[in-house]
Residue frames as qw, qx, qy, qz and C-alpha x, y, z in Angstrom:
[[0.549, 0.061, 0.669, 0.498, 147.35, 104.71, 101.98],
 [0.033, 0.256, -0.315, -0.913, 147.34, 107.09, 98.65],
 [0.496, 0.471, 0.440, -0.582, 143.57, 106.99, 97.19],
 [0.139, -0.436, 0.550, 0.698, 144.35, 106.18, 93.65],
 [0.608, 0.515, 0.278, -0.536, 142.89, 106.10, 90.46],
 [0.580, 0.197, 0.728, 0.308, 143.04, 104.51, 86.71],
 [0.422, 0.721, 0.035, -0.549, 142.68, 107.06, 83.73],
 [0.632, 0.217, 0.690, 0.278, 142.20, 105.86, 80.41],
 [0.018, 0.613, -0.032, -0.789, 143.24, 108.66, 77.89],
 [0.347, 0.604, -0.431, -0.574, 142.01, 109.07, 74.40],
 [0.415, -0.065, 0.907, 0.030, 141.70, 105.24, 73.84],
 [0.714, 0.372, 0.283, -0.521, 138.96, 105.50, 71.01],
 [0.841, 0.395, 0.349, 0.122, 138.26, 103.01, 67.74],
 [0.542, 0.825, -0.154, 0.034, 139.51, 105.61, 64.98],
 [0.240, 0.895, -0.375, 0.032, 143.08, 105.75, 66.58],
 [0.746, -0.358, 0.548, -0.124, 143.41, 102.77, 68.27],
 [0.845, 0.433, -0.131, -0.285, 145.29, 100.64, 65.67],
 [0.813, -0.314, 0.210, 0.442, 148.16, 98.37, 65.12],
 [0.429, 0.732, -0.046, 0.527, 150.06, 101.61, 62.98],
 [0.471, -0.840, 0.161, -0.217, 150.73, 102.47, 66.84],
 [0.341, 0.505, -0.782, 0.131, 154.38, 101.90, 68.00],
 [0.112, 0.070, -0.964, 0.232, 154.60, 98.38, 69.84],
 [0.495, -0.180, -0.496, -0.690, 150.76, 97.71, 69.21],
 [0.748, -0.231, -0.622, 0.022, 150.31, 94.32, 71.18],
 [0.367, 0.064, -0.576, 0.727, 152.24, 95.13, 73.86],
 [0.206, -0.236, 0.130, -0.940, 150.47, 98.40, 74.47],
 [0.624, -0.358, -0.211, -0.661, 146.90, 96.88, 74.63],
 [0.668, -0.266, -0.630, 0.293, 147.95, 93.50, 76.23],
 [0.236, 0.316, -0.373, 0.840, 149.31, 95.96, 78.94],
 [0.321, -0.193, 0.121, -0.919, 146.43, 98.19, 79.34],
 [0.662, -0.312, -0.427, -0.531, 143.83, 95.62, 79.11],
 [0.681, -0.137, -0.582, 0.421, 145.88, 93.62, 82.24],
 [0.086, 0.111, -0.329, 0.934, 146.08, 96.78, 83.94],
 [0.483, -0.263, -0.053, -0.833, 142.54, 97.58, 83.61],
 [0.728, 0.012, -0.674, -0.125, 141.59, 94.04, 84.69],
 [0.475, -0.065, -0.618, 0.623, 143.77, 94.23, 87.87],
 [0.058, -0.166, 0.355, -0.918, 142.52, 97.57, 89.29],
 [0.632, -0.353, -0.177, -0.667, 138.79, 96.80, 88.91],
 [0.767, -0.278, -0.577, 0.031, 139.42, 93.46, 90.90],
 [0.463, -0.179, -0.471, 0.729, 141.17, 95.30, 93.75],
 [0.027, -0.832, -0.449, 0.323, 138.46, 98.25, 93.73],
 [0.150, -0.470, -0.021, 0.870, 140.16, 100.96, 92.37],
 [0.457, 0.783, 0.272, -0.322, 138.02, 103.27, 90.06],
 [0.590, 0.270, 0.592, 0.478, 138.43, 103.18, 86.09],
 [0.161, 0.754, 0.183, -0.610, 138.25, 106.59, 84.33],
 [0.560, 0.359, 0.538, 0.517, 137.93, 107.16, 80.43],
 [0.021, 0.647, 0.042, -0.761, 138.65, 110.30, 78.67],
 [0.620, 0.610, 0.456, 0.188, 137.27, 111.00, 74.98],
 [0.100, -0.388, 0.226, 0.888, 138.97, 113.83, 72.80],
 [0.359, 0.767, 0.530, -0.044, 136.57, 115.66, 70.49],
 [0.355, 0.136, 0.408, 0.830, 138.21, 117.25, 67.48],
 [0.249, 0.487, 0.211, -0.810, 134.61, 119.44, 67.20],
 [0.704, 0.559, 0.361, -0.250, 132.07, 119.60, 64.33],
 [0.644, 0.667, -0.367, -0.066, 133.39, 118.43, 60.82],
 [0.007, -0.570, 0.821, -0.003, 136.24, 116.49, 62.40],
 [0.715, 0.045, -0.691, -0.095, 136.49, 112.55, 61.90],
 [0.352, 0.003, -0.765, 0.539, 137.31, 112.57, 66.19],
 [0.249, -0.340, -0.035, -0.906, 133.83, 113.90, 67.02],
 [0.353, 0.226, 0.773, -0.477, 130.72, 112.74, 69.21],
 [0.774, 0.383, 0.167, -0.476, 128.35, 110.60, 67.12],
 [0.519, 0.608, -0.583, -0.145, 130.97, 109.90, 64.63],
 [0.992, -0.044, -0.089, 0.081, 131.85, 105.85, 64.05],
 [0.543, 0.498, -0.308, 0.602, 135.20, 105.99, 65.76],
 [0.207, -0.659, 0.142, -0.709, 134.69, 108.20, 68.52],
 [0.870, -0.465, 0.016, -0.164, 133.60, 105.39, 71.37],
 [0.524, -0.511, 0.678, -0.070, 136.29, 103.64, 73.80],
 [0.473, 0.260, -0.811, -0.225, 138.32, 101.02, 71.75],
 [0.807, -0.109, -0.387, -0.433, 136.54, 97.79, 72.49],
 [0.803, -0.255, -0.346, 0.412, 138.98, 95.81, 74.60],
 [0.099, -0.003, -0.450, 0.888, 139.62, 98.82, 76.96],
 [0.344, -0.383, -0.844, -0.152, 135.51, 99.03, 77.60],
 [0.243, -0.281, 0.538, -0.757, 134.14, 101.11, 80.36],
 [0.113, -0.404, -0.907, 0.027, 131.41, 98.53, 82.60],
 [0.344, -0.718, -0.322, -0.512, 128.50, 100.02, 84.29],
 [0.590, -0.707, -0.317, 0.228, 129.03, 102.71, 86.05],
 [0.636, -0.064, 0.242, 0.730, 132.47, 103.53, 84.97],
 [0.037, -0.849, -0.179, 0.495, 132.97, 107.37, 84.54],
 [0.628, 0.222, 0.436, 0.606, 133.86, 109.13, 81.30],
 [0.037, -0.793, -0.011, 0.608, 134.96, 112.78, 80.45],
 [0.534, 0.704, 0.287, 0.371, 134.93, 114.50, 76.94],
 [0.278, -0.783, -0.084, 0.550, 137.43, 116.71, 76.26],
 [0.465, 0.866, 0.182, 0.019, 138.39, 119.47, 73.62],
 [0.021, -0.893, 0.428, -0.135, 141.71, 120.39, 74.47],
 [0.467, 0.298, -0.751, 0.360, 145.31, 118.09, 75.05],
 [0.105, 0.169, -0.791, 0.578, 144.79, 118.29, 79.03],
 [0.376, -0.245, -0.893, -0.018, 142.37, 116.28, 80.44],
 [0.272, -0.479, -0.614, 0.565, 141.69, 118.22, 83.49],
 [0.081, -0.329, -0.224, 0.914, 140.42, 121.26, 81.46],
 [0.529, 0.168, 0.255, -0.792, 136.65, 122.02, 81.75],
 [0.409, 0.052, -0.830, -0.375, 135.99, 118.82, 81.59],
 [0.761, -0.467, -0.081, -0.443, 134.76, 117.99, 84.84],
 [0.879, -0.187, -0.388, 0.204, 137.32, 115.22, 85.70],
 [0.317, 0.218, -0.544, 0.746, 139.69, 117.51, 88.09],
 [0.581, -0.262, 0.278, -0.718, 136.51, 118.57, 90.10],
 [0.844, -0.046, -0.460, -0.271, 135.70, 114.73, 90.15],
 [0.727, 0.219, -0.543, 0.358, 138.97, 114.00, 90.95],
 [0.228, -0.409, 0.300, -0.831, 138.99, 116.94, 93.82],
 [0.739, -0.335, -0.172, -0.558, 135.57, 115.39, 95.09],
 [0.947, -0.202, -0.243, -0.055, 136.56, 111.47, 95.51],
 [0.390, -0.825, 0.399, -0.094, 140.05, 112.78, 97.12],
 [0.851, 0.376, 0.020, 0.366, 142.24, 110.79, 94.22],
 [0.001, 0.933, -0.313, -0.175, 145.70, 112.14, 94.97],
 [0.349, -0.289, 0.820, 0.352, 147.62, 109.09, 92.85],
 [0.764, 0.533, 0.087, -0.353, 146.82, 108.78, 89.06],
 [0.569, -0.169, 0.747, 0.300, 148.09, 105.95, 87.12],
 [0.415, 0.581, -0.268, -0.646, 148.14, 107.08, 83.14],
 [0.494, -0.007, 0.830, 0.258, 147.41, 104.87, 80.14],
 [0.566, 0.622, 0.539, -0.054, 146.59, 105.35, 76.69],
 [0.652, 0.411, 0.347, 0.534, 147.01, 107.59, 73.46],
 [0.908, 0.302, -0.117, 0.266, 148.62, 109.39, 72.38],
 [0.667, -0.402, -0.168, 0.604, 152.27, 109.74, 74.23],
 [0.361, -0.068, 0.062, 0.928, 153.74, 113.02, 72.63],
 [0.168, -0.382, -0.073, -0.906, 150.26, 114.76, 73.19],
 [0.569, -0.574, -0.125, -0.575, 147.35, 114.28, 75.08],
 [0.801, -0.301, -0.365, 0.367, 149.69, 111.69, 77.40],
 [0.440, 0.260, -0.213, 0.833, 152.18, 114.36, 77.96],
 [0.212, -0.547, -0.040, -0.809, 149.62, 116.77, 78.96],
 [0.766, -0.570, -0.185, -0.235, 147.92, 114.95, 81.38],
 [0.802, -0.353, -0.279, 0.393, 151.08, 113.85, 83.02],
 [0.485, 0.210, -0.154, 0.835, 152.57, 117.15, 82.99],
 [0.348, -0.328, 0.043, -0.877, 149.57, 119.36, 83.97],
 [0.814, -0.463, -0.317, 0.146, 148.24, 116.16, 86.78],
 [0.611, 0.111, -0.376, 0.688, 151.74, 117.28, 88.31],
 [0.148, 0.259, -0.144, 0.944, 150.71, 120.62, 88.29],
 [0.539, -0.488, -0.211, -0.654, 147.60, 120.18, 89.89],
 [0.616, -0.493, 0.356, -0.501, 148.75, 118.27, 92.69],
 [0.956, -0.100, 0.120, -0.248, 148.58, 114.75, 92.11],
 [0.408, -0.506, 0.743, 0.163, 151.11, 112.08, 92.02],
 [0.755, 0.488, -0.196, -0.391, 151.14, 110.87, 88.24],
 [0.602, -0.171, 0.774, 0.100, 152.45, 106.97, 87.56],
 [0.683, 0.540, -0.304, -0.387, 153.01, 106.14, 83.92],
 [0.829, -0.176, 0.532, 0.000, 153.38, 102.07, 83.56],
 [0.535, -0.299, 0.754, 0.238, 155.35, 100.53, 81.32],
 [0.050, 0.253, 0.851, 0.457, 153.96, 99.89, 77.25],
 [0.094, 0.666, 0.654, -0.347, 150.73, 101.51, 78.68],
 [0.279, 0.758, 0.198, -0.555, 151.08, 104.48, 76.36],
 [0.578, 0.202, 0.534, 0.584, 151.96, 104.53, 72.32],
 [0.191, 0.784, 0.079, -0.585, 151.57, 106.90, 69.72],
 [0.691, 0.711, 0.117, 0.058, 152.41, 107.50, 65.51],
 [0.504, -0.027, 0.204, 0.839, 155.79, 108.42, 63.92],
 [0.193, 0.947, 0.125, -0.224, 155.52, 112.11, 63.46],
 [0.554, 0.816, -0.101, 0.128, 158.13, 114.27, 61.17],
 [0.031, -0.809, 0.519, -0.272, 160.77, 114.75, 63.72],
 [0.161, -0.305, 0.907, -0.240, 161.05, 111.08, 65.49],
 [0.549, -0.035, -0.769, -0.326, 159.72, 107.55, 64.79],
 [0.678, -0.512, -0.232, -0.473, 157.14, 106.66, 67.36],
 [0.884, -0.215, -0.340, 0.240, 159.48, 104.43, 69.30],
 [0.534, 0.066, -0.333, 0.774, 161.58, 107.18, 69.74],
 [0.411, -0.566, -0.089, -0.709, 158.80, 109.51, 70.98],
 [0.791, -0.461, -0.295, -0.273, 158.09, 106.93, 73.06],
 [0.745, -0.141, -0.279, 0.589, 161.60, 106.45, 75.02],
 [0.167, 0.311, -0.131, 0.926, 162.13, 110.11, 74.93],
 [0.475, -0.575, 0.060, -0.664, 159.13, 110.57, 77.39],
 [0.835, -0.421, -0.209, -0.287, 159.37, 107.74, 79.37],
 [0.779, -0.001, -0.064, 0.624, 163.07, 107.02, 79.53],
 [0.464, 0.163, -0.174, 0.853, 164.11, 110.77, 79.62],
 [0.101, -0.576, -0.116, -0.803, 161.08, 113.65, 79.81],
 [0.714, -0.519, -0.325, -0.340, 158.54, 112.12, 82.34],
 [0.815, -0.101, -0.453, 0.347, 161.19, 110.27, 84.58],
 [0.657, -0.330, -0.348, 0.582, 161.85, 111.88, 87.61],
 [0.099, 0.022, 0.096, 0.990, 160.38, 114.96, 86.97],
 [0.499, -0.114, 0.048, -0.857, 157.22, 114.94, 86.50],
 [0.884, -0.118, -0.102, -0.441, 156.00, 111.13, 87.17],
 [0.601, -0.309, 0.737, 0.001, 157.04, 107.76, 88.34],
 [0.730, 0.262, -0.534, -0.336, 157.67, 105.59, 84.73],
 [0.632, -0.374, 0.586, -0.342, 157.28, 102.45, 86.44],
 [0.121, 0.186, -0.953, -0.207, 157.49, 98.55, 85.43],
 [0.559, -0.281, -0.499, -0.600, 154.41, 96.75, 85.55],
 [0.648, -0.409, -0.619, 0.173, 154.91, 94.74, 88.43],
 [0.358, 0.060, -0.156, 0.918, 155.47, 98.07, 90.19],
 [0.247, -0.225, -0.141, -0.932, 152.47, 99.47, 89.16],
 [0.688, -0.369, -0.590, -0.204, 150.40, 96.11, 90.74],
 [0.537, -0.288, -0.642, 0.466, 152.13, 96.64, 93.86],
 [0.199, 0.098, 0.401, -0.889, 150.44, 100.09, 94.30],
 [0.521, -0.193, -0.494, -0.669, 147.47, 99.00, 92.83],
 [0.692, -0.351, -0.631, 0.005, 147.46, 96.25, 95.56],
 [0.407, -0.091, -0.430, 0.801, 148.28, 99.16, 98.17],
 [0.236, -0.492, -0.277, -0.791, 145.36, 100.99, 97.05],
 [0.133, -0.526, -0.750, 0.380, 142.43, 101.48, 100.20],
 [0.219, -0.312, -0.329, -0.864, 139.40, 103.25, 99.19],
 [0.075, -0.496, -0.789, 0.355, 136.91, 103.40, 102.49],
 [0.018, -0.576, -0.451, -0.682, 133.87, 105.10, 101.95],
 [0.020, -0.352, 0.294, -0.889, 132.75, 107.55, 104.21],
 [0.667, -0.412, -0.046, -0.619, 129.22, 106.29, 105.01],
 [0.471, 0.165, -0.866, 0.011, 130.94, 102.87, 106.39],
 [0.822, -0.394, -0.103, -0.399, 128.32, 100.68, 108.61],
 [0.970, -0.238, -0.025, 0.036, 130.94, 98.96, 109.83],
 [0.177, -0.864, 0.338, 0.328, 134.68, 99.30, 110.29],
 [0.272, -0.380, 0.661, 0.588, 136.13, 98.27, 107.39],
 [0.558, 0.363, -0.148, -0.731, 135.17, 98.48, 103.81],
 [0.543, -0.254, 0.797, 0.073, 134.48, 94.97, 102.48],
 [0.526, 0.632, 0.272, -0.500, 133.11, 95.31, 99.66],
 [0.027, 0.668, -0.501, -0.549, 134.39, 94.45, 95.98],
 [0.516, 0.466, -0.302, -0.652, 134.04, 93.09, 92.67],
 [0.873, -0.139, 0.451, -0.122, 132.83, 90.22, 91.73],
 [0.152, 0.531, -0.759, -0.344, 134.79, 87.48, 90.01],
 [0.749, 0.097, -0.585, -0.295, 133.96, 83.85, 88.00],
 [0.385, 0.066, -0.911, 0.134, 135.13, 82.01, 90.63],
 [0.286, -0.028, 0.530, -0.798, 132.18, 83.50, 93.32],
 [0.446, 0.058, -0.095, -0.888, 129.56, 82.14, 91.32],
 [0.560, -0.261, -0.786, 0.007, 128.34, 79.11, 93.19],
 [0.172, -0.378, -0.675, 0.610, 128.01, 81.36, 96.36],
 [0.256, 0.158, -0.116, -0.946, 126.38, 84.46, 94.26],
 [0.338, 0.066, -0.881, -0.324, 124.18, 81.61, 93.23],
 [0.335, -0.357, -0.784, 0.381, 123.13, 80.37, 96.44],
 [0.040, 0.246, 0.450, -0.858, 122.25, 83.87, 97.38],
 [0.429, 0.089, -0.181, -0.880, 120.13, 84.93, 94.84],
 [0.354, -0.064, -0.932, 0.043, 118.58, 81.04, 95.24],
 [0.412, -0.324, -0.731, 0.437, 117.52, 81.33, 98.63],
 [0.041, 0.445, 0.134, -0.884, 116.87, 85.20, 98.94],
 [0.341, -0.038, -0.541, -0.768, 114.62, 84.67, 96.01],
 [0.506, -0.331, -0.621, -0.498, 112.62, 82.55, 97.58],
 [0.274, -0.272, -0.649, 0.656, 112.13, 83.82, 100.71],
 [0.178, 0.284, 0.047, -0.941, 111.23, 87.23, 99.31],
 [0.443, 0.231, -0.234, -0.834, 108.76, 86.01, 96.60],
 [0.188, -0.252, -0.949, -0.021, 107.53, 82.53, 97.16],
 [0.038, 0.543, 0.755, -0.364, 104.41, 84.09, 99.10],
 [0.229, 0.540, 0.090, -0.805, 104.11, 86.86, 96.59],
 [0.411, 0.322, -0.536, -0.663, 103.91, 84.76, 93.29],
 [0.784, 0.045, 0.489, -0.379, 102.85, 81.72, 94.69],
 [0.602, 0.687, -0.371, -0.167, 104.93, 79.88, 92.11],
 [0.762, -0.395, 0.512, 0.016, 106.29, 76.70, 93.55],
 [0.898, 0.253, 0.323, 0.161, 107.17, 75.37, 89.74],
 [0.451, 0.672, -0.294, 0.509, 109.76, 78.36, 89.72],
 [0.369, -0.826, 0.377, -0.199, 110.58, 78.72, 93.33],
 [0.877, -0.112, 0.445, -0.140, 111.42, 74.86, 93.32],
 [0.862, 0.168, 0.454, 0.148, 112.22, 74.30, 89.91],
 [0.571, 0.599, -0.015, 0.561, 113.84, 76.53, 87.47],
 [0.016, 0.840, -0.414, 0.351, 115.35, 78.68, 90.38],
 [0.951, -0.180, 0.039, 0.250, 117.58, 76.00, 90.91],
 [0.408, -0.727, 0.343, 0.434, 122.03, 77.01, 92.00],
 [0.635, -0.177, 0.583, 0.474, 123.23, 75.68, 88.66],
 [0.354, 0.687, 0.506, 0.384, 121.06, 76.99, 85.85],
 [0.258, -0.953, -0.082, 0.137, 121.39, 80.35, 87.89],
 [0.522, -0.482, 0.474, 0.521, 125.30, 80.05, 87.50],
 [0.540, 0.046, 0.598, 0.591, 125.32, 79.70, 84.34],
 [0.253, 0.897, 0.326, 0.160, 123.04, 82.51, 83.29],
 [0.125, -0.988, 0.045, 0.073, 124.92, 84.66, 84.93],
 [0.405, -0.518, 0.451, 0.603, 128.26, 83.88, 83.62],
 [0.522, 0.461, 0.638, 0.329, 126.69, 83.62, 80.20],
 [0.187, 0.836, 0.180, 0.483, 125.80, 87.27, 79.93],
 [0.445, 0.352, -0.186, 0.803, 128.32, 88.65, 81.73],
 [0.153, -0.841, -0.089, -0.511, 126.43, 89.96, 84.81],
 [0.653, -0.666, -0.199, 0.300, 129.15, 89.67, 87.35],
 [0.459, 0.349, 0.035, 0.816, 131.27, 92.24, 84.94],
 [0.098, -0.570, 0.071, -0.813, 129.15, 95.02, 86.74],
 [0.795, -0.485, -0.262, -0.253, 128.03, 93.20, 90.11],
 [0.030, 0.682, -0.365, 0.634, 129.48, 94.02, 93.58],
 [0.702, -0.330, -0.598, 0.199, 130.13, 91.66, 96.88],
 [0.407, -0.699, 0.334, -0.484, 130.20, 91.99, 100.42],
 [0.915, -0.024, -0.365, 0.172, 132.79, 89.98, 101.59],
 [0.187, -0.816, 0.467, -0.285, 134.53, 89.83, 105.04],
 [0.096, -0.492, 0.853, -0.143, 135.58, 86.56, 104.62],
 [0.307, 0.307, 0.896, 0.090, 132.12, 85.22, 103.78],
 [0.106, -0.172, -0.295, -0.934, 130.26, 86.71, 101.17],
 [0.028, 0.457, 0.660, -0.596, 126.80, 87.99, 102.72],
 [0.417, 0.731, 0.522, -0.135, 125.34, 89.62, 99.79],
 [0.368, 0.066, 0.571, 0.731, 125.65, 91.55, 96.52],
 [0.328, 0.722, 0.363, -0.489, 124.65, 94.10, 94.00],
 [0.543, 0.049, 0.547, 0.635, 124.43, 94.69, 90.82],
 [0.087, 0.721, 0.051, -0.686, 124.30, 98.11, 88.67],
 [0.532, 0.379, 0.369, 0.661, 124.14, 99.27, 84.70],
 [0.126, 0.451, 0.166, 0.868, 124.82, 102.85, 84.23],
 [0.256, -0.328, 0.346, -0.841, 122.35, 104.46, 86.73],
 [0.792, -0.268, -0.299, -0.460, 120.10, 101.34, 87.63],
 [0.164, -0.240, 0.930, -0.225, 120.70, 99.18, 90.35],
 [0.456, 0.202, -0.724, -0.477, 119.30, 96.10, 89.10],
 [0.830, -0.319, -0.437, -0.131, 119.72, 93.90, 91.96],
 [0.048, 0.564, -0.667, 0.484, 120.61, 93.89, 95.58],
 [0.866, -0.212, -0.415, -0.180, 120.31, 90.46, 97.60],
 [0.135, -0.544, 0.717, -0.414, 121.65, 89.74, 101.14],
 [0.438, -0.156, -0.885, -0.021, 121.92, 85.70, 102.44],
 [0.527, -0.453, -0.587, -0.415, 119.46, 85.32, 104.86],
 [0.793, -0.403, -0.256, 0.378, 121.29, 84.48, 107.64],
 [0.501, -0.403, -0.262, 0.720, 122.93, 87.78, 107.82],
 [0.048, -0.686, -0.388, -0.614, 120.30, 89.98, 107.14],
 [0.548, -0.785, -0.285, 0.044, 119.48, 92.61, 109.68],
 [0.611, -0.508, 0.049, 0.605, 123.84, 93.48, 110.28],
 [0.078, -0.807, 0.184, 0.555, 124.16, 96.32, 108.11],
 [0.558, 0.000, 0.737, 0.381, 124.99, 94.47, 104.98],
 [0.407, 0.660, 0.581, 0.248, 122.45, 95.76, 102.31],
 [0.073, 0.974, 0.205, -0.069, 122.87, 99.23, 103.69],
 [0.402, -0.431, 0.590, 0.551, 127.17, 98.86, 103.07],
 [0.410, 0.122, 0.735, 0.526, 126.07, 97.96, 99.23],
 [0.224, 0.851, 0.378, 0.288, 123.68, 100.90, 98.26],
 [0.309, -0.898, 0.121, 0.291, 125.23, 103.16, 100.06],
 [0.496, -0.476, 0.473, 0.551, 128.41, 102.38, 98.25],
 [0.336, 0.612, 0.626, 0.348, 126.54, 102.12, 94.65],
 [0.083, -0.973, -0.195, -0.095, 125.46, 105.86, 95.46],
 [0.392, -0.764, 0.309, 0.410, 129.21, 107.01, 96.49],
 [0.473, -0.430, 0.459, 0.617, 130.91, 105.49, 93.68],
 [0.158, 0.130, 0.727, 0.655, 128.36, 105.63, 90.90],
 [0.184, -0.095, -0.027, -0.978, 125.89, 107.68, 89.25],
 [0.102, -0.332, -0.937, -0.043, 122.61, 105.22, 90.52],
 [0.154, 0.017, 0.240, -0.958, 119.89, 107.02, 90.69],
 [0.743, -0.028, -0.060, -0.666, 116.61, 104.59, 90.23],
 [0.038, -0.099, 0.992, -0.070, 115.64, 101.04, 90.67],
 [0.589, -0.083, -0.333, -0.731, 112.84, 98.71, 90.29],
 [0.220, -0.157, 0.705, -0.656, 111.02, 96.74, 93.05],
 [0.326, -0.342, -0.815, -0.336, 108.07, 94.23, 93.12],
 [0.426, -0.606, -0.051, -0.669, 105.30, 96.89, 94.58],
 [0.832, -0.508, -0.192, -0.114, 103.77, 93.94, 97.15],
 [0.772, -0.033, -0.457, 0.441, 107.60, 93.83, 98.71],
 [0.286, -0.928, -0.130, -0.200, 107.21, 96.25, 101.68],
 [0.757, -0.512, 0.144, 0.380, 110.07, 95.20, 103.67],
 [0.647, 0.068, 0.341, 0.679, 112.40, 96.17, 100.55],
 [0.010, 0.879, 0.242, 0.410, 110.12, 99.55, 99.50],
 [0.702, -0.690, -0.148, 0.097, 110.94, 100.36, 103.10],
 [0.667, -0.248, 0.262, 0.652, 114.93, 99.90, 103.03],
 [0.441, 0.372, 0.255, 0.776, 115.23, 101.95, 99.29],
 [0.328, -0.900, -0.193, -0.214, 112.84, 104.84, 101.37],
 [0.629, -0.714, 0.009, 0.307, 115.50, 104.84, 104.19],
 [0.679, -0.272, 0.180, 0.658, 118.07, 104.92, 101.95],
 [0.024, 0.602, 0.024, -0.798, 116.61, 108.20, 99.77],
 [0.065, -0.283, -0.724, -0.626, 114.75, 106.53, 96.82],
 [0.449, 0.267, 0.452, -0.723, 110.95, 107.21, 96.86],
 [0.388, 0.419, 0.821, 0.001, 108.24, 105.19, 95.26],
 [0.060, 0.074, -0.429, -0.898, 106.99, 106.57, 91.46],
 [0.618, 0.319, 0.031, -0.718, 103.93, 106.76, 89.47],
 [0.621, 0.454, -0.533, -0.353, 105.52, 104.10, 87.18],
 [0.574, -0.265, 0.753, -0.182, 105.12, 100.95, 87.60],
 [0.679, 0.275, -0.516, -0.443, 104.81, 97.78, 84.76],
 [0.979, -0.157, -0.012, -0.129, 104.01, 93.95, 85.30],
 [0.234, -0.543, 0.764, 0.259, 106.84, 91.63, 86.21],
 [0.315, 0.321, -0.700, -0.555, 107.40, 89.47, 83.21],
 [0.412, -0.073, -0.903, -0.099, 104.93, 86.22, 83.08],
 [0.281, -0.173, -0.856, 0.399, 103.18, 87.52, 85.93],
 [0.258, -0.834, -0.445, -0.202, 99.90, 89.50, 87.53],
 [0.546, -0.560, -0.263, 0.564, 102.35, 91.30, 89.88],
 [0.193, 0.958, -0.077, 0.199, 103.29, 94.99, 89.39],
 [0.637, -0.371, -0.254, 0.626, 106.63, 96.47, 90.24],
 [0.047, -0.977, -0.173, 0.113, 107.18, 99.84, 90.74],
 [0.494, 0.453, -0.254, 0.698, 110.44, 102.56, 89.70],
 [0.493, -0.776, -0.137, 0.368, 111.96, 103.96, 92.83],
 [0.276, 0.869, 0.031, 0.411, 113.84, 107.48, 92.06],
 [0.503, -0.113, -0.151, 0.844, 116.67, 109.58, 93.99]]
């Protein structure tokens, strides 16, 4: 099956507005789109455009970030570019090269430029280029009113020339055709993928039980092992602040354990008890490290058995190290 990816073009605050043609539509779209792929694994990609010093479209400048409801989580890759096409000297066609993406699905701003490019110069580089449905918009310019910009590529340029314009329910049915196995797989198939609201009575349990296995004899703390690390309060933190938006399962029909990442940290990785030992923890860093930039983590020093594992897997043990919170204990930063 075709490796495929998600590229978010040019989405940022300043231009993102409802002066775009068919406003709602567009975002409802994109945000549904973006939604769908992350639950089925495929990778999110976000491109910025930088106008250069003195412009209003610059890095630093208020404006400049990913419109709010298109987001990148943690982890989630993002390329700056200077120029209409995406793919030049930015970094994201060597990216793309790398993770062996040879289906890109297009979305964002704006259709009669920095869309165009990308779907016309993606062609030329190789890739099969999908352009859904409402997923791109753009301004009235001098010569045609946005709406007609917007039919004239999708309805006449793009079509059958240089991209699939697809319906939406089209675009779900590769999305749900997608298979991304990682290379290091422990096991023969990849199980692995994002969590969702409804897991979190078994994410719960794990971190429950795998908490106090690992650290009941290291904090002595029976009035948290016992009492506040109880399945229900636990649930509800974690849908409170949002940390199963960046947090990763291992599920082959029972989940068996999880991780979670921001930006290069891996925060937390927890396997149930009962099926420690089968290859489980070393499927969920191992993927962290393929699909994102992780490159450190923090550990509670006295846990050898875990020091151990991040060693095998090509962290090593710093200098730094600071108390865990409320306690006498130390943990330590592990490094790449």
């Amino acid at each position: 099956m075709t490796k495929t990816a998600l590229l978010v073009i040019d989405a940022q605050e300043l231009i993102t507005n409802d002066k775009l043609y068919a406003f709602d539509r567009f975002t409802e779209n994109v945000r549904i789109l973006i939604a769908e792929v992350r639950k089925k694994g495929v990778e999110v990609i976000y491109v910025r455009h930088d106008d250069g010093e003195g412009a209003p479209l610059h890095k630093g400048n208020a404006g400049f970030d990913v419109y709010s409801d298109f987001a990148p989580e943690a982890g989630e890759r993002i390329f700056d570019k200077y120029v209409n096409s995406p793919f030049r000297d930015s970094g994201l066609l060597e990216y793309l090269q790398k993770k062996g993406v040879k289906r890109l699905i297009v979305t964002g701003l704006q259709t009669d430029y920095c869309i165009d490019a990308t779907v016309k110069c993606g062609f030329e580089h190789g890739f099969e280029m999908i352009v859904p449905e409402y997923c791109s918009s753009t301004f009235d310019n001098e010569f045609m009113t946005a709406e007609q910009t917007y039919r004239y590529y999708n309805e006449f340029m793009w079509k059958n020339r240089y991209a699939k314009c697809v319906k939406m329910a089209e675009a779900f049915d590769m999305i749900h055709d997608h298979q991304d196995k990682p290379k290091f797989s422990c096991v023969s198939e990849n199980h692995i993928r994002r969590a969702a609201q409804e897991d979190i009575s078994r994410i719960a349990e794990i971190l429950v039980f795998a908490k106090r296995m690992k650290y009941r004899s290291i904090f002595n703390d029976d009035a948290y092992s016992f009492g506040e690390l109880q399945v229900l309060p636990v649930a509800k933190n974690y849908i409170e602040n949002g940390f199963l938006n960046n947090m990763f399962l291992y599920d082959d029909g029972i989940i068996k354990g999880l991780i979670r990442i921001e930006k290069e940290e891996i925060l937390e990785l927890y396997v149930d008890h009962f099926f420690q030992g089968q290859g489980v923890g070393s499927e969920l860093i191992e993927y962290a490290k393929e699909n994102y930039s992780v490159n450190h983590l923090w550990t509670i020093e006295k846990n050898i058995d875990a020091v151990r594992f991040y060693e095998a897997h090509g962290f090593h043990l710093t200098e730094t190290r600071k108390f865990e919170e409320g306690t006498t204990e130390y943990l330590v930063m592990m490094k790449r």
